[in-house]
C-alpha positions in Angstrom: 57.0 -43.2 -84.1 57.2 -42.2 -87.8 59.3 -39.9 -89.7 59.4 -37.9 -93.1 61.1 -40.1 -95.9 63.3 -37.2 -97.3 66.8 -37.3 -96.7 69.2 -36.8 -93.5 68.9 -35.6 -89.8 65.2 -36.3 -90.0 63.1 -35.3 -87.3 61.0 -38.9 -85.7 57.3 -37.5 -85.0 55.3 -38.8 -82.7 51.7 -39.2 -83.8 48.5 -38.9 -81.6 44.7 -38.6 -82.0 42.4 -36.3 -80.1 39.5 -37.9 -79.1 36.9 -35.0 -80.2 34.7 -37.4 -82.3 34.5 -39.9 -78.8 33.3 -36.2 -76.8 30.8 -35.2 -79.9 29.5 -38.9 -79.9 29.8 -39.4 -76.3 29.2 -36.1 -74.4 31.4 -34.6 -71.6 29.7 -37.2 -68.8 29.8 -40.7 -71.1 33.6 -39.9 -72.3 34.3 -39.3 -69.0 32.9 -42.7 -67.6 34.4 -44.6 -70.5 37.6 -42.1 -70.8 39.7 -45.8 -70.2 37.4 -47.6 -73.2 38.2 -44.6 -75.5 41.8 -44.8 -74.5 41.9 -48.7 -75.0 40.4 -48.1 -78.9 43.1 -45.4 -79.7 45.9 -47.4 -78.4 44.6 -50.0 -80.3 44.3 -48.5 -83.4 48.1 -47.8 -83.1 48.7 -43.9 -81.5 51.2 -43.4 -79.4 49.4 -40.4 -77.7 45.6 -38.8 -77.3 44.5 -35.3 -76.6 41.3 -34.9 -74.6 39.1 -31.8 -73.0 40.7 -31.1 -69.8 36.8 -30.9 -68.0 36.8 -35.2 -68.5 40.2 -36.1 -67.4 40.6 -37.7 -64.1 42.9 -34.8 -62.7 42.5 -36.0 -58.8 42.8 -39.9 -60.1 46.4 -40.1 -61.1 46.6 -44.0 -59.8 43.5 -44.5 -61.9 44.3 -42.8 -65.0 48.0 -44.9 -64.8 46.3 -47.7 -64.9 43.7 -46.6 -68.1 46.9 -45.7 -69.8 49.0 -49.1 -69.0 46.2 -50.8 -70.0 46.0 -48.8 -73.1 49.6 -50.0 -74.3 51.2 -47.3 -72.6 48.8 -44.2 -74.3 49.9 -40.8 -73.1 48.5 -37.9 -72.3 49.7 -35.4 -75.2 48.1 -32.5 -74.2 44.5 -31.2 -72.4 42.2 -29.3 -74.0 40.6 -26.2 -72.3 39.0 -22.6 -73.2 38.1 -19.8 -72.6 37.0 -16.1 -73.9 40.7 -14.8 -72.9 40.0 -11.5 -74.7 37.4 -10.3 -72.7 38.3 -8.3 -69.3 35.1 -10.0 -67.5 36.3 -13.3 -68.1 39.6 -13.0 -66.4 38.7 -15.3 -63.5 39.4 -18.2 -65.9 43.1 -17.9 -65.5 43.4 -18.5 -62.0 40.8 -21.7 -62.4 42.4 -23.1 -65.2 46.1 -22.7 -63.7 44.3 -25.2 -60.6 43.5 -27.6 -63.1 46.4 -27.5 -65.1 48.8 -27.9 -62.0 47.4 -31.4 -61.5 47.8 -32.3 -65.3 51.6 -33.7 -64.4 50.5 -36.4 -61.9 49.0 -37.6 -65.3 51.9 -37.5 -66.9 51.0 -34.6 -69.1 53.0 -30.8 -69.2 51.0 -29.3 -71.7 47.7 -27.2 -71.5 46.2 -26.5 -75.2 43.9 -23.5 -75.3 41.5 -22.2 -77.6 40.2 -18.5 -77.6 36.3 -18.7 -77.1 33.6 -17.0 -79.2 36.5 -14.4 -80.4 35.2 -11.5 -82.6 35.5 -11.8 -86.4 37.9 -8.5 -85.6 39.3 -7.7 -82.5 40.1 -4.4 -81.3 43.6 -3.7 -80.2 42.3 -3.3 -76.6 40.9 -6.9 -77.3 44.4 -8.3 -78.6 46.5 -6.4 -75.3 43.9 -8.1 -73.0 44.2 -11.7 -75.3 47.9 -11.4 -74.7 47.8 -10.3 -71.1 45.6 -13.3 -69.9 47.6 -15.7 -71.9 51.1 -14.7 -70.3 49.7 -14.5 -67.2 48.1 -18.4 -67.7 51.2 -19.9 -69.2 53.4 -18.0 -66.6 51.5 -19.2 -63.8 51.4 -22.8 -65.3 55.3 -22.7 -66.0 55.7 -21.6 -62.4 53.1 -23.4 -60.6 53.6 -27.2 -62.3 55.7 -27.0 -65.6 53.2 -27.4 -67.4 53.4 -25.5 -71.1 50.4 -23.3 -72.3 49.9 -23.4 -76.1 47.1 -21.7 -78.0 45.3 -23.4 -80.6 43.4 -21.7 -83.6 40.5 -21.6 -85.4 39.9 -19.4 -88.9 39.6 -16.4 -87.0 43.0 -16.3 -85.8 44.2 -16.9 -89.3 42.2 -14.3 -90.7 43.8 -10.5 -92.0 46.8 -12.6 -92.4 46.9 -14.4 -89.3 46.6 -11.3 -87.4 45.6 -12.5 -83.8 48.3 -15.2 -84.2 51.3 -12.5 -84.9 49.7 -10.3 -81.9 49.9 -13.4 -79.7 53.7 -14.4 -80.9 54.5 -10.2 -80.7 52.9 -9.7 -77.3 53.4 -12.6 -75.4 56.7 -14.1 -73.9 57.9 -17.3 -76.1 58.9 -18.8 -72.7 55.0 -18.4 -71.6 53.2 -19.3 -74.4 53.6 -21.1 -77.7 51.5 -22.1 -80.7 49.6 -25.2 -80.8 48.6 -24.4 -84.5 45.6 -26.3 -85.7 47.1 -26.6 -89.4 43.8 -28.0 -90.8 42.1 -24.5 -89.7 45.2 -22.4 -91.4 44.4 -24.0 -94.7 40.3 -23.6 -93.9 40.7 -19.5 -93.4 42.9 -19.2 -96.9 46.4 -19.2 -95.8 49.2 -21.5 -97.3 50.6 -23.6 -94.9 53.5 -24.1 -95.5 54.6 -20.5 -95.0 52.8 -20.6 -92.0 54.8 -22.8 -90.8 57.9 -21.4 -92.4 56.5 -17.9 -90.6 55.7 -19.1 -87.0 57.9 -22.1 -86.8 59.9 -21.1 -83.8 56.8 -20.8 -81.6 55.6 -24.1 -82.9 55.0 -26.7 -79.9 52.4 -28.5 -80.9 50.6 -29.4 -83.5 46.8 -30.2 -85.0 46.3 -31.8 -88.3 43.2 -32.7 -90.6 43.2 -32.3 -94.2 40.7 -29.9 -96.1 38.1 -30.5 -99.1 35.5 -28.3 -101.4 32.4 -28.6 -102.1 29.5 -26.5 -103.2 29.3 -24.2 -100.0 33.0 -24.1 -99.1 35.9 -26.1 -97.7 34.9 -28.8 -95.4 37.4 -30.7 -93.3 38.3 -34.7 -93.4 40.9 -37.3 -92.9 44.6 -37.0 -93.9 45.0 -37.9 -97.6 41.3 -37.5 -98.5 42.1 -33.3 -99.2 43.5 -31.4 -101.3 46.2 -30.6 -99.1 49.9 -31.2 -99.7 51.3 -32.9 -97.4 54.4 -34.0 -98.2 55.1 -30.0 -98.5 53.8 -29.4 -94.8 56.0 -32.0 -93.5 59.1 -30.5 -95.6 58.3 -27.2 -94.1 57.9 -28.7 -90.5 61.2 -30.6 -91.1 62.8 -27.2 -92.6 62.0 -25.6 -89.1 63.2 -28.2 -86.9 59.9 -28.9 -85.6 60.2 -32.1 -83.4 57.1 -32.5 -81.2 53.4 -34.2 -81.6 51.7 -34.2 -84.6 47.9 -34.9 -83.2 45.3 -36.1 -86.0 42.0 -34.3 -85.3 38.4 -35.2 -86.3 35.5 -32.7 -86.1 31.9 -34.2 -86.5 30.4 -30.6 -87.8 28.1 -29.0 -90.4 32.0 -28.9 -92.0 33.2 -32.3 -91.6 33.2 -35.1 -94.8 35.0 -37.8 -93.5 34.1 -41.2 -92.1 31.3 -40.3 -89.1 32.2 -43.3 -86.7 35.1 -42.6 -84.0 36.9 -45.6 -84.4 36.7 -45.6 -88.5 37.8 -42.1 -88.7 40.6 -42.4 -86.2 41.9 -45.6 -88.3 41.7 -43.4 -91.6 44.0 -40.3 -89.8 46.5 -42.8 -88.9 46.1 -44.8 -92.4 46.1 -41.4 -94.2 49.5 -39.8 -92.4 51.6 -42.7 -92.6 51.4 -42.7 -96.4 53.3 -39.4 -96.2 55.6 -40.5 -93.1 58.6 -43.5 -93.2 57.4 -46.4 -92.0 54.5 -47.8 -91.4 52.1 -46.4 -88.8 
């Protein structure tokens, strides 16, 4: 869709929005009755992709959800959105419920399951991190084997904290074949860490890809749209570029106690888009 206006061989990113501020504004049951409305707006707006909770898709409606996304201008389905407390022996169950769900994603037209790590401890135990990576691989093997559908874990601060230390047990532990990094790179710059030499640091696993840009104020950083921060971007997408990073670069909203941005779906949306083609070639 766009690319980064800085020299030769440069990588054409696709850009999509996750429709979290639709799910805050919405809930889980009105999203999912309007999921084809909510796709209509983000085509609209000018995304060539979205990136929804998994829990309102249309999983046993592939006919239906072809015809949400036709009528959207051709919106895909970038990735679905699911989690679960992976690090914790008593939730194991969730693998084997999540693989069912996941194995139905490519009759959307989507291969990609993003996962977050529920309610993880501020500092996890090394028992903690063997069982985190055990229950991934065995997820994204069973969802490689199962459908072909790619598993990749997104983040939050806590995974970025004691210098990204759950992240490096993830990429140490777990095979690259069964699990890559759907870095949230809004949430890297929210726990401390520079992001570009995140990037520069876990660029191979990189898959997939969150971003948001990141303000002060008087009680700490507070997330909002792309070129509103004080964020750099034109030295994340050098680094991304210097990697060889080609895949989706997903916009994400997150109506919190932490978000200063615009505080309608639709106006927010419009301001990631506005905000990250002023760093990309062209206009998006």
């Amino acid at each position: 869709m766009c690319g980064v206006d800085s020299g030769d061989a440069v990588p054409r990113w696709s850009v999509g929005c996750q429709a979290r501020p639709w799910l805050q504004t919405l809930g889980d049951a009105g999203l999912t009755a309007r999921l084809g409305e909510v796709m209509g707006e983000i085509g609209r707006i000018g995304y060539a992709g979205f990136e929804t909770a998994l829990r309102c898709l249309p999983v046993r409606e592939p006919r239906a959800f072809a015809e949400m996304s036709e009528w959207a201008g051709g919106l895909v389905l970038t990735g679905a959105h699911a989690g679960a407390r992976w690090w914790d022996p008593d939730d194991a169950s969730a693998v084997d419920a999540h693989v069912a769900q996941a194995s139905l994603l490519p009759a959307l037209g989507c291969h990609r399951l993003v996962v977050s790590i529920n309610a993880l401890p501020a500092r996890p135990s090394e028992s903690q991190l063997d069982q985190l990576a055990a229950s991934l691989t065995r997820l994204g093997r069973a969802c490689r084997e199962a459908a072909g559908v790619e598993v990749a874990v997104h983040n939050h601060a806590r995974e970025i904290a004691d210098g990204a230390r759950v992240i490096s047990a993830i990429v140490e532990r777990c095979p690259a074949e069964d699990i890559t990094l759907g870095a949230d790179l809004g949430w890297v710059a929210y726990a401390g860490m520079d992001v570009p030499e995140f990037v520069e640091r876990f660029g191979s696993r990189l898959a997939y890809l969150h971003l948001r840009d990141v303000t002060d104020h008087s009680t700490g950083p507070a997330f909002t749209e792309i070129g509103r921060g004080r964020l750099d971007m034109g030295a994340i997408l050098r680094a991304l570029r210097n990697v060889g990073y080609t895949g989706w670069i997903v916009v994400e909203s997150e109506f919190s106690d932490t978000w200063q941005g615009a505080e309608l779906p639709e106006e927010t949306a419009r301001a990631q888009l506005a905000g990250l083609g002023a760093f990309l070639d062209g206009s998006c």
